[in-house]
C-alpha positions in Angstrom: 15.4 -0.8 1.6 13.6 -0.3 4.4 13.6 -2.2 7.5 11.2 -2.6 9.9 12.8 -2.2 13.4 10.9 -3.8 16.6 10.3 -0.5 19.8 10.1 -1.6 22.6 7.8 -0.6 25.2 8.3 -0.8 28.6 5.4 -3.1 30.3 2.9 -0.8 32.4 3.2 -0.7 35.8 0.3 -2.7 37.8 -0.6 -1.2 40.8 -1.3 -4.0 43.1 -3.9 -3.0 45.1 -5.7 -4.9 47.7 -9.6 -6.4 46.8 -11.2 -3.9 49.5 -9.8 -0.5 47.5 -11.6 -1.1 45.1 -14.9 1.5 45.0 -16.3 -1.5 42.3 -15.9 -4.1 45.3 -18.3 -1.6 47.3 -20.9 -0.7 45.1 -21.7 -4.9 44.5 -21.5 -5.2 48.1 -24.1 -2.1 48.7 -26.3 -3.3 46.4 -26.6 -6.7 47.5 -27.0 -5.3 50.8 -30.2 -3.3 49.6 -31.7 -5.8 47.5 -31.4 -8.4 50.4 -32.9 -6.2 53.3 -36.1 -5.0 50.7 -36.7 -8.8 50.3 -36.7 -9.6 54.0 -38.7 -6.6 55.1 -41.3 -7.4 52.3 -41.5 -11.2 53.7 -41.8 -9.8 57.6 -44.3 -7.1 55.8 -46.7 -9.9 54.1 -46.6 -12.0 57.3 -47.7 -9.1 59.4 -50.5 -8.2 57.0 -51.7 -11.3 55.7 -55.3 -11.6 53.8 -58.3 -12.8 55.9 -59.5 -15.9 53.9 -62.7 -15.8 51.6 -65.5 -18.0 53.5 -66.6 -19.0 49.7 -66.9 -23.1 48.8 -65.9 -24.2 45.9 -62.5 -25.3 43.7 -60.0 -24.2 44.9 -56.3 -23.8 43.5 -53.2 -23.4 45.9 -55.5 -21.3 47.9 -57.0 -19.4 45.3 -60.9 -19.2 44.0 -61.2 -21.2 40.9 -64.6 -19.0 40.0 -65.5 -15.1 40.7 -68.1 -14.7 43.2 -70.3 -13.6 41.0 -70.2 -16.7 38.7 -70.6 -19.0 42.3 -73.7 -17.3 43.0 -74.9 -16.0 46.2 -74.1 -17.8 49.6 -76.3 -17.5 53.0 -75.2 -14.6 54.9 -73.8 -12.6 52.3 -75.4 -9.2 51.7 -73.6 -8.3 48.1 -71.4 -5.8 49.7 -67.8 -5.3 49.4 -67.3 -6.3 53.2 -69.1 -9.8 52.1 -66.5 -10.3 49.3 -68.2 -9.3 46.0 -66.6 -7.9 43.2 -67.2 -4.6 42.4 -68.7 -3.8 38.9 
């Protein structure tokens, strides 16, 4: 009959390495890096070139036209032209 004998293996060896050798560590840190300079440089890049307000009356929600020009109708002093904020056709 036959028996089924237990091998042992001897337990691998773990390299104990510190945190900072690993390249995995680095590439997190890198791309954190990147993704948190692109956000602050497109905040200081918005604030820099912020949008002239429409001089149009009307509802309003958080800032933003509730209507197209267009629908509003004409206003005194505008001339229809893209510098007088119409929407081109």
């Amino acid at each position: 009959m036959n028996v089924p004998v237990a091998i042992e293996v001897p337990p691998r060896a773990v390299r104990a390495e510190p945190w900072y050798r690993s390249p995995i560590v680095w590439l997190v840190a890198a791309i954190v890096a990147v993704v948190l300079t692109a956000c602050i440089a497109t905040i200081l890049l918005a604030i820099e070139h912020a949008d002239t307000p429409l001089d149009i009356e009307g509802q309003r929600m958080l800032g933003v036209p509730a209507a197209h020009v267009r629908d509003m109708g004409m206003q005194a002093g505008h001339t229809g032209g893209p510098a007088a904020g119409a929407i081109p056709q």
